[in-house]
VEXDREN-2710 file (C-alpha; in Angstrom, 1 decimal):
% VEXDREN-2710
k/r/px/py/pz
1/UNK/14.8/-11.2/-25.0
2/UNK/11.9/-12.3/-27.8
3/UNK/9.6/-15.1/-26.1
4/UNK/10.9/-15.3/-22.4
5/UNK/11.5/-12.9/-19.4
6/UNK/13.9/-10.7/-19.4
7/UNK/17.2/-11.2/-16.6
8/UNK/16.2/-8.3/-14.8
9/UNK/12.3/-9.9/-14.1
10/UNK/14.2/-13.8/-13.4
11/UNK/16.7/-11.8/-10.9
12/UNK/14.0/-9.8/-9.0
13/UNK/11.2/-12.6/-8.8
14/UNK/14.2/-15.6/-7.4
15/UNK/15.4/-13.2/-5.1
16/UNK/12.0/-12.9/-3.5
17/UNK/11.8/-16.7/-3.6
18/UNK/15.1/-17.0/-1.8
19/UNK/14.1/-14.8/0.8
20/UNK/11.0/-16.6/1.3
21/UNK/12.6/-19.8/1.6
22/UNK/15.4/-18.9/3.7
23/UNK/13.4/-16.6/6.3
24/UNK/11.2/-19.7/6.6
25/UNK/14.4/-22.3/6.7
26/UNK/16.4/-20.2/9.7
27/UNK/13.4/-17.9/11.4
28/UNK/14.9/-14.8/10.2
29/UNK/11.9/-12.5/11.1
30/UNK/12.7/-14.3/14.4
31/UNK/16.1/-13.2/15.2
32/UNK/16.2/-10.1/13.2
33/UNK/13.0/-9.1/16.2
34/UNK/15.7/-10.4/18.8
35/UNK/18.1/-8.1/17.4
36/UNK/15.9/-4.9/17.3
37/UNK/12.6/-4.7/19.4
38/UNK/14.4/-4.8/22.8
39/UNK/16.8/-1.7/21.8
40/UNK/13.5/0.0/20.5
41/UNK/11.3/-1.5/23.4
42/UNK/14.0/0.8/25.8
43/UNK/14.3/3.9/23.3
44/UNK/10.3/4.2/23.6
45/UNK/10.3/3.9/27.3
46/UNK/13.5/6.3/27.3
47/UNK/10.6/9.0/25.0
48/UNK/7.8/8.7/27.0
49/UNK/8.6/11.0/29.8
50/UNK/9.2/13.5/26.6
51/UNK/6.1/13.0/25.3
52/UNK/4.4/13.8/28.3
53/UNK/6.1/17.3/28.6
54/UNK/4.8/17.9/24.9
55/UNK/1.3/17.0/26.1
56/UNK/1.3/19.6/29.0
57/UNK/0.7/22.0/26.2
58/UNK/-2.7/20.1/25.0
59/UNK/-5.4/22.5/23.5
60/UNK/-8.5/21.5/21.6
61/UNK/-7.5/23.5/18.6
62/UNK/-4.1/21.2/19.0
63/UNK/-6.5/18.0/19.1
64/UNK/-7.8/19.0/15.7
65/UNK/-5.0/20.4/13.7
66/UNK/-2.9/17.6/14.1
67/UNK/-5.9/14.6/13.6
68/UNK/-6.9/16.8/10.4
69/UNK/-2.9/16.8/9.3
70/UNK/-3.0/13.0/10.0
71/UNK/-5.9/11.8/7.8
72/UNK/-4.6/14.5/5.0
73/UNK/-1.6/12.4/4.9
74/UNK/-2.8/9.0/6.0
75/UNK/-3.4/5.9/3.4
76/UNK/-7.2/6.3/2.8
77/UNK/-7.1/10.3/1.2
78/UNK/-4.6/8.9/-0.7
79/UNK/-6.9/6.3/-1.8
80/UNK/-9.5/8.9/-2.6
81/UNK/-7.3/11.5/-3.9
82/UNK/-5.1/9.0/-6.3
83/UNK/-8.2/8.5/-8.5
84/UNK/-9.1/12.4/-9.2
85/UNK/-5.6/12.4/-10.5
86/UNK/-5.9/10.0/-12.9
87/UNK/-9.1/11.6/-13.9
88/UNK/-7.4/14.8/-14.5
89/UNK/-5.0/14.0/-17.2
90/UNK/-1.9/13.9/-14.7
91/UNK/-1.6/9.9/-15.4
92/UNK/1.9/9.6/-15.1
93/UNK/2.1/11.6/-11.8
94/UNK/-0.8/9.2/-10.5
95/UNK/0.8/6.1/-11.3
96/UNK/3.7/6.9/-9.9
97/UNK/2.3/7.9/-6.8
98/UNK/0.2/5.2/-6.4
99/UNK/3.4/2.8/-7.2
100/UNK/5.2/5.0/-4.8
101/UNK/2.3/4.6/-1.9
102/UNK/2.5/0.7/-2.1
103/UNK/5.9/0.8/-2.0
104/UNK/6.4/2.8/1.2
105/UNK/3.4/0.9/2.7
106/UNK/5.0/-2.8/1.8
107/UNK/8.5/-1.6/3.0
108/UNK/6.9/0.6/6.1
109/UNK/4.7/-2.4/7.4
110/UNK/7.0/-5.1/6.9
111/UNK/9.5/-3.5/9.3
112/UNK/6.4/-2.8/11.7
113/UNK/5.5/-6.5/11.8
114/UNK/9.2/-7.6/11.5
115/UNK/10.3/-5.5/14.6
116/UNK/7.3/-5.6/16.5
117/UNK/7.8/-2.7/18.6
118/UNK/5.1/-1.0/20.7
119/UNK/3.6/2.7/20.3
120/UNK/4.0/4.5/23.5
121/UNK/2.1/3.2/26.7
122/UNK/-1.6/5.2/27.3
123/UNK/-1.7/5.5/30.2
124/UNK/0.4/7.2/31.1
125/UNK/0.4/9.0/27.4
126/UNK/-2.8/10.5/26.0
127/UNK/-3.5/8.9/22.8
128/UNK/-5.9/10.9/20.4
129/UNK/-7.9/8.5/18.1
130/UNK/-10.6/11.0/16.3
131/UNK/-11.3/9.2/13.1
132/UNK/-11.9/4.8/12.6
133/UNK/-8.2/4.7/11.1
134/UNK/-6.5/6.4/13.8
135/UNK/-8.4/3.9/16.2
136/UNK/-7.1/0.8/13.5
137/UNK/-3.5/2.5/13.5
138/UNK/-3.1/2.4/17.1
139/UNK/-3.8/-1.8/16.6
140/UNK/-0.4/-1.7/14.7
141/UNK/3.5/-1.5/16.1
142/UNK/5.3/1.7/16.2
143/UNK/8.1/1.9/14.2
144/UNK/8.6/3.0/11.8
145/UNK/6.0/6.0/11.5
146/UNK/3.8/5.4/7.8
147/UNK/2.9/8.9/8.5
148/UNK/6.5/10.5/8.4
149/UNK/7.7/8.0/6.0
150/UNK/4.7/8.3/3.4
151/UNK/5.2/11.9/4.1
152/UNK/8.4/12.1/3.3
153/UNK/8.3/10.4/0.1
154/UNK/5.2/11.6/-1.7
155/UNK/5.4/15.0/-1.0
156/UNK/9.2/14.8/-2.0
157/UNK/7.9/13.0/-5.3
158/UNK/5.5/15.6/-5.6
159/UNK/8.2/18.3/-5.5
160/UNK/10.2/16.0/-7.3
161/UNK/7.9/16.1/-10.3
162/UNK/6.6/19.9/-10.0
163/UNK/10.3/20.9/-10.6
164/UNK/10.7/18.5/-13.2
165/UNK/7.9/19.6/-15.3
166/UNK/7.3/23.2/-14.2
167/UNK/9.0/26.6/-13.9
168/UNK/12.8/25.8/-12.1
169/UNK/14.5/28.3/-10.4
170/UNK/15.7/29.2/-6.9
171/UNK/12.9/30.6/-5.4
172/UNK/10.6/28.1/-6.3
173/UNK/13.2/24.9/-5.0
174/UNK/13.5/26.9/-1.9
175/UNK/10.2/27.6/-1.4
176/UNK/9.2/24.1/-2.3
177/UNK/11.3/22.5/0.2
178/UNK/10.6/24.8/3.2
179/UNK/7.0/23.9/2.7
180/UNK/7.8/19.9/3.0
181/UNK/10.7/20.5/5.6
182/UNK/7.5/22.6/7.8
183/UNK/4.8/19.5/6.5
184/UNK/7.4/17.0/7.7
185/UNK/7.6/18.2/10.8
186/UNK/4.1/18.9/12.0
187/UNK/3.4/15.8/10.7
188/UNK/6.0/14.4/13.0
189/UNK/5.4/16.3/16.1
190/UNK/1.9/16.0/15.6
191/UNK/2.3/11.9/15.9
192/UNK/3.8/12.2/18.9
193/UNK/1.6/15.2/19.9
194/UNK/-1.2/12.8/19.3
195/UNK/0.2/9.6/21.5
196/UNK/0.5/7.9/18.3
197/UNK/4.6/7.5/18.1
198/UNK/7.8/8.2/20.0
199/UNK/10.5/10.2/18.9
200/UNK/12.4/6.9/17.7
201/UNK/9.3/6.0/15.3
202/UNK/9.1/9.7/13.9
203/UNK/13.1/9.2/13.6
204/UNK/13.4/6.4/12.0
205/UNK/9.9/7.0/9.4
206/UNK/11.7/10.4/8.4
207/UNK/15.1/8.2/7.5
208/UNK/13.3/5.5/5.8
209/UNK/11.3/7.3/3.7
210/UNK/14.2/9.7/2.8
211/UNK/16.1/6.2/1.5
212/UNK/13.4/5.3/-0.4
213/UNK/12.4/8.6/-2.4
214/UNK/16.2/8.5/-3.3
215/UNK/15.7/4.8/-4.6
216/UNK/12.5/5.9/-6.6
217/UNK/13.8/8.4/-8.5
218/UNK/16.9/6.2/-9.3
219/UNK/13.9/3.9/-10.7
220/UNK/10.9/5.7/-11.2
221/UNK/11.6/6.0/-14.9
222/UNK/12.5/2.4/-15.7
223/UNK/9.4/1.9/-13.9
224/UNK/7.6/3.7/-15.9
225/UNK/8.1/2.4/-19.1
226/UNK/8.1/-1.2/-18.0
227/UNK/4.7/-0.1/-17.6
228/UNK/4.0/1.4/-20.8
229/UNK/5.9/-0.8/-23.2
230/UNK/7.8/-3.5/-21.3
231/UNK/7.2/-7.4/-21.8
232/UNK/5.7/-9.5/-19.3
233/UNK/3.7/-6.7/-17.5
234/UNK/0.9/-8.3/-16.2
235/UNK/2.3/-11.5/-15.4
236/UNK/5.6/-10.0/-13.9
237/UNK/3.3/-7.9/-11.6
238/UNK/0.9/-10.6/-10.9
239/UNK/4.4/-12.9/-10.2
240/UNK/5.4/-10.1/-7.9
241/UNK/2.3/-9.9/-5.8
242/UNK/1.9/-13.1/-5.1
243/UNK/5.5/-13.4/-4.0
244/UNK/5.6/-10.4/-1.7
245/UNK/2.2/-12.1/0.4
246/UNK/5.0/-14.9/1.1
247/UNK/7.9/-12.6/1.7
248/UNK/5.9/-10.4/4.1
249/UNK/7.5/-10.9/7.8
250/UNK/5.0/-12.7/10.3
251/UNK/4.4/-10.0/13.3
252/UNK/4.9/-10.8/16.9
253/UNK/0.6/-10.6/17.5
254/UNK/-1.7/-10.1/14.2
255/UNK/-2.4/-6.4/13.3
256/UNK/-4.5/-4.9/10.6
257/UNK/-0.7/-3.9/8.6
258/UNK/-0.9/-6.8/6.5
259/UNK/-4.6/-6.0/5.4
260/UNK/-3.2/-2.8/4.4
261/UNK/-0.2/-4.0/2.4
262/UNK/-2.4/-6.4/0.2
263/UNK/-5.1/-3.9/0.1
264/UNK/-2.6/-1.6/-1.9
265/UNK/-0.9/-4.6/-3.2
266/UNK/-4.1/-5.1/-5.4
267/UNK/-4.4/-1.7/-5.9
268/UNK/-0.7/-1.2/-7.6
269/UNK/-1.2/-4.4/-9.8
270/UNK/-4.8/-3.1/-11.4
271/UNK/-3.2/0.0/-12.0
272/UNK/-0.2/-1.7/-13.8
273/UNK/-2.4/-4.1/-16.1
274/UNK/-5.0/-1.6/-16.5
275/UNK/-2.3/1.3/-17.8
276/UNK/-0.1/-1.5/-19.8
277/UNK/-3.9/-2.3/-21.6
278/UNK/-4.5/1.2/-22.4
279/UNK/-1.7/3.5/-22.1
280/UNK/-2.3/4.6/-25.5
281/UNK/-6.2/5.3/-25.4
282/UNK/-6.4/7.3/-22.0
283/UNK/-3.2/7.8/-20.5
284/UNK/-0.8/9.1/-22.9
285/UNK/1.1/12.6/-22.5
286/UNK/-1.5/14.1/-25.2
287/UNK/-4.5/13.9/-22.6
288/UNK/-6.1/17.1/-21.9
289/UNK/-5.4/18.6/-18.3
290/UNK/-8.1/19.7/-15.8
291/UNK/-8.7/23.7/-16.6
292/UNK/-7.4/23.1/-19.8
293/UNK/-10.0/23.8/-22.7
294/UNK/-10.4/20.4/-23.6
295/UNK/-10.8/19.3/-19.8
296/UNK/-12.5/22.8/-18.1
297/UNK/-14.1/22.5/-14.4
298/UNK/-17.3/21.4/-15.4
299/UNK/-16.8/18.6/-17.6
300/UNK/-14.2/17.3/-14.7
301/UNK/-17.0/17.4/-12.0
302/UNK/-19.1/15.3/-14.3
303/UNK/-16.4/12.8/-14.8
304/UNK/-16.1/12.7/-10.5
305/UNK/-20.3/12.2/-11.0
306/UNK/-20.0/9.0/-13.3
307/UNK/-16.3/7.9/-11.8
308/UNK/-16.7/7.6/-8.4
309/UNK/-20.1/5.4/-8.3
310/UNK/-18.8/3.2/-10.8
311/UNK/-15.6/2.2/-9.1
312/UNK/-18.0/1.5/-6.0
313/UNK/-20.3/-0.6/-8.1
314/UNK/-16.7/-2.6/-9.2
315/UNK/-15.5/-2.6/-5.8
316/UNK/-18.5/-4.8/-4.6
317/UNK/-18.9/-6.9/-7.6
318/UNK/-15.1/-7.7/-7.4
319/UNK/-15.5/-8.7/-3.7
320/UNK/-18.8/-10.7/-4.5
321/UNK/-17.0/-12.6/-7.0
322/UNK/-13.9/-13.5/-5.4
323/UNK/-15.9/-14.9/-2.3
324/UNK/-17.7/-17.3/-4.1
325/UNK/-14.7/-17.7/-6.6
326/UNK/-11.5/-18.4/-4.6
327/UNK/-12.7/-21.2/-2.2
328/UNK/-14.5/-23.1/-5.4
329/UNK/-10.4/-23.3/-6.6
330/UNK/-8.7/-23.8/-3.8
331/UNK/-11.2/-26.6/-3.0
332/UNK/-10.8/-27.8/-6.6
333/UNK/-6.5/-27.5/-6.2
334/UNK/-6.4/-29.2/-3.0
335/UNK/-5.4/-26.3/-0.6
336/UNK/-6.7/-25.7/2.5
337/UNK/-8.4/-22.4/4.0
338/UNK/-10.1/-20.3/6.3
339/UNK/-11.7/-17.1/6.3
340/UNK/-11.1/-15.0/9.6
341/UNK/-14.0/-12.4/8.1
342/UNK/-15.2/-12.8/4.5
343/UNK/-17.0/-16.4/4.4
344/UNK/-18.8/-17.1/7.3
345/UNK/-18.8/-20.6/6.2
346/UNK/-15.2/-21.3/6.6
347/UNK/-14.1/-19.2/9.8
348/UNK/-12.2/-21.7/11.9
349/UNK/-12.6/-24.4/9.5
350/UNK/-10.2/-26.1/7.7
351/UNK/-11.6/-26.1/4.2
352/UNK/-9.6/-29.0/2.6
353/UNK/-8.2/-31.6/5.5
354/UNK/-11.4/-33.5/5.6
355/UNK/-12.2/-33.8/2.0
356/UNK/-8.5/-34.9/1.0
357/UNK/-8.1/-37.3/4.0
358/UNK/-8.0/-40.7/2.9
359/UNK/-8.4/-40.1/-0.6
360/UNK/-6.0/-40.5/-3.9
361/UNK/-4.7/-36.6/-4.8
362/UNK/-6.2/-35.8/-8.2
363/UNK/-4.1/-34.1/-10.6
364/UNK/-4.6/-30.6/-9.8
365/UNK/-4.0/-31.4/-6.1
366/UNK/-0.7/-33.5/-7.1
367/UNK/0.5/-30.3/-8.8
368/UNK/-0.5/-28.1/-5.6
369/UNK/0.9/-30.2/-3.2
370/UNK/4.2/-28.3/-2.8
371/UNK/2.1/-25.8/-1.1
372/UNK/3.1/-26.5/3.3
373/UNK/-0.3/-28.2/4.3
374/UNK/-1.6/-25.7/6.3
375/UNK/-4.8/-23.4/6.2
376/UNK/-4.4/-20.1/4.2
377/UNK/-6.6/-17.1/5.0
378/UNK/-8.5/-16.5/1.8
379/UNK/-9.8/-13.4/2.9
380/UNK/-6.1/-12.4/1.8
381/UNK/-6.8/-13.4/-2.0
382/UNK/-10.3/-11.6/-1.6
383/UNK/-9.0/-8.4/-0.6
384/UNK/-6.5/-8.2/-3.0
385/UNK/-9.1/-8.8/-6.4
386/UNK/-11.4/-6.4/-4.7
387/UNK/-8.8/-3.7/-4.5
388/UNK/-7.4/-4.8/-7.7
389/UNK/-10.7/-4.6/-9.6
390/UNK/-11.4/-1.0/-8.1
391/UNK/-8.0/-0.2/-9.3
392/UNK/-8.3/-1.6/-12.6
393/UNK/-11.9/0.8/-13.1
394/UNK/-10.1/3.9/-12.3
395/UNK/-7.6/3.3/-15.0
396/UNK/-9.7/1.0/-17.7
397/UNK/-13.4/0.8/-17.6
398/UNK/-14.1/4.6/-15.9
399/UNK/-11.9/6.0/-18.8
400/UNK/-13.7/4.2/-21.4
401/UNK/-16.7/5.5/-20.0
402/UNK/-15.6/8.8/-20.4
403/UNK/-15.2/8.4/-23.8
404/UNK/-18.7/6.9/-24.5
405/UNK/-20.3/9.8/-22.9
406/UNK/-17.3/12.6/-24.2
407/UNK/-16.2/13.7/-21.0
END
């Protein structure tokens, strides 16, 4: 389809749209949470007296093993280890991973907020928080698990792709999927070990994410080469994003999940448009691999020496600029806003009711005004360019520095 978007991009984008407008038309967030948190509300009671029997056996060396197996799995290594990838040649695994990781934090989040269950009550369960992100994950609702389900699928991808582009036979598929059955479920006794989850969160993170590792690799290679070659990238994804901000369920009380999701939101759509610009330049099959003798150890730690900084140094700017950028147009279109963190200036304040009140809608504002007048959190659109510009340097401007300096 020469000089329009394709059916497939129409079909996805209008069916986001409709469930946008008809979750806000009949509450459907609302009576989907009637449906679900009171049967899970009971089911975590019903667990608790089993998680205190597991805690009886509590050990220090426990303690540890189990908050070192959460951070190894949990959304921020990811974050750190996704880029390394890239840097060492294994582009297509790292894309797909980090499409994967969005995914399976959109789809685990949304049914956090949408159900709105609780974790298990401390006191009388002992709830572990060693590390800053176990303290922000205990702020969010219970099920499902984003451990067990991100688990579930990225190691499974991981296998997934080992098989598919190494040496295949039965020993190595056996061995490969005792290793994740065993990851699996330390990762899932550990959560409840920990306090963090009840055996209906674990439950139901392990069944989610084994539905959606069987939908990515149904898709995974369509997804792909939309990427690579497909029309519309950029503004498809960019479509997409700002769709699935709408689409995203509104939780019983505010948790951090819906920083998360637009955190790796942004990250996913600077990894698309970066890749779509220069798939052919950096992230091709033909790039050397670490070890390789194109790519040896040495060379690769220099490349971690020049990457990592830089994608700090974009991470900032990228901030910087959308604070002062995104309340200069919403200002300029008319819509209202508030900042609950970012811009000090507008917490609590309702950035365009008293400047429009009174007075004739200019052009842009006319063309805005479908927008429901209320204040938007801008911190939302700030997050997402910051994460999207770090993004977009791992793929794009790190890689071109590379080959400047012939690393």
């Amino acid at each position: 389809m020469e000089g329009g978007m394709p059916f497939w991009q129409t079909l996805i984008l209008s069916s986001i749209l409709g469930w946008v407008l008809a979750s806000s038309a009949f509450d459907l967030t609302r009576r989907v949470r009637a449906l679900t948190q009171p049967w899970v509300t009971r089911r975590v009671i019903v667990d608790t007296p089993s998680i205190l029997r597991l805690q009886r056996i509590q050990h220090r060396f426990l303690d540890n093993m189990f908050s070192v197996l959460s951070c190894v799995v949990s959304v921020p290594f990811y974050t750190g280890f996704l880029p390394l990838l890239f840097w060492s040649g294994h582009s297509k695994l790292a894309r797909q991973m980090t499409l994967l990781m969005a995914f399976c934090d959109y789809i685990g989040n949304s049914i956090k907020d949408m159900v709105s269950a609780p974790r298990p009550s401390s006191p009388p369960v002992r709830r572990v928080t060693a590390t800053k992100d176990e303290k922000e994950n205990a702020m969010e609702y219970g099920l499902p698990s984003s451990h067990a389900l991100n688990t579930v699928c990225l190691s499974g991808y991981l296998l997934h792709y080992v098989l598919t582009h190494g040496v295949q036979n039965g020993v190595t598929v056996a061995v490969g999927f005792a290793l994740i059955f065993t990851l699996v479920m330390l990762i899932g006794i550990g959560r409840i070990y920990l306090g963090m989850h009840s055996l209906i969160d674990v439950a139901a993170g392990i069944s989610f994410g084994l539905v959606i590792l069987a939908f990515w690799l149904t898709i995974h290679g369509f997804v792909d080469d939309f990427i690579i070659s497909g029309q519309n990238v950029t503004s498809f994804w960019a479509s997409l994003s700002f769709l699935l901000c709408f689409a995203y369920p509104t939780p019983e009380f505010p948790t951090p999940s819906f920083e998360y999701h637009t955190a790796f939101n942004g990250v996913a759509f600077g990894i698309v448009s970066g890749i779509q610009q220069t798939y052919f330049h950096f992230h091709h099959d033909g790039v050397p691999h670490i070890f390789s003798p194109q790519l040896p150890l040495l060379v690769f730690l220099g490349r971690m020496l020049v990457g990592i900084p830089t994608i700090l140094v974009v991470k900032f700017c990228s901030k910087a600029i959308a604070k002062w950028l995104l309340p200069v147009m919403c200002n300029t279109l008319g819509i209202p806003i508030v900042s609950s963190c970012y811009v000090p200036a507008l917490r609590g304040s309702d950035s365009g009711k008293s400047k429009s009140d009174g007075k004739q809608l200019g052009y842009l504002q006319r063309v805005t005004s479908f927008f429901p007048r209320k204040a938007y959190d801008v911190d939302t659109g700030i997050r997402f360019l910051q994460y999207a510009g770090l993004a977009w340097s791992v793929v794009d401007l790190v890689p071109s520095l590379f080959s400047h300096l012939n690393l």
